[in-house]
C-alpha positions in Angstrom: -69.5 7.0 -6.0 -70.1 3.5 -7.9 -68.8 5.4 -11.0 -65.5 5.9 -9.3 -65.6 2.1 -7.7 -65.7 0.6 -11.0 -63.4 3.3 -12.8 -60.6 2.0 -9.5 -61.8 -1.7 -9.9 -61.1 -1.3 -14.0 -57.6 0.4 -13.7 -56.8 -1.9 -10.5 -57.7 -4.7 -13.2 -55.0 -2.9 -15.5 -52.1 -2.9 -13.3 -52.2 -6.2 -12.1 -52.3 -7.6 -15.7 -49.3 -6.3 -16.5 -47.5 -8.4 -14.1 -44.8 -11.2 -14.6 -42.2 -11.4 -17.0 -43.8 -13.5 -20.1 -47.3 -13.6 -21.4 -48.8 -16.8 -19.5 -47.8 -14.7 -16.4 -49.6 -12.1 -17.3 -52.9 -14.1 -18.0 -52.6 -15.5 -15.2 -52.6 -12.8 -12.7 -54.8 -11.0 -14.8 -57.3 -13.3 -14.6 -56.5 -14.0 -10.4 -57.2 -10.3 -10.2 -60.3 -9.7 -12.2 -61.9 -12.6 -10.1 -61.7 -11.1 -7.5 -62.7 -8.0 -8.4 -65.6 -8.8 -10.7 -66.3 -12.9 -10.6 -66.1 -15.1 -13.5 -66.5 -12.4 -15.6 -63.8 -10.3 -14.3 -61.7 -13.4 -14.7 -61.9 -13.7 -18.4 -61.7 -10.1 -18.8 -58.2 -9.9 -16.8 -56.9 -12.6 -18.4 -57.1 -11.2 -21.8 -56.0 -8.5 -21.3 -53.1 -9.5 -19.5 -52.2 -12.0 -22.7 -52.4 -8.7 -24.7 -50.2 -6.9 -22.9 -47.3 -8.8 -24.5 -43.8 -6.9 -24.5 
């Protein structure tokens, strides 16, 4: 079960990055989401790979 929780949280994490039309966007929801789903952490993590998600 905490397999599948953190195999959700990380594609969860995924999706939300994606969001907003240019690449600051992106960071930033990326980042909004992966602190909430993982802290600090989470935050940095989101972030990234919401910059890298560049069209």
């Amino acid at each position: 079960m905490k397999r599948f929780s953190i195999i959700a949280a990380g594609g969860l994490l995924l999706a939300l990055a994606a969001c907003g039309s240019n690449p600051t966007e992106r960071a930033a929801t990326g980042g909004i989401g992966g602190a909430v789903i993982a802290g600090p952490a989470g935050a940095v993590v989101g972030g990234t790979v919401g910059a890298a998600t560049a069209d």
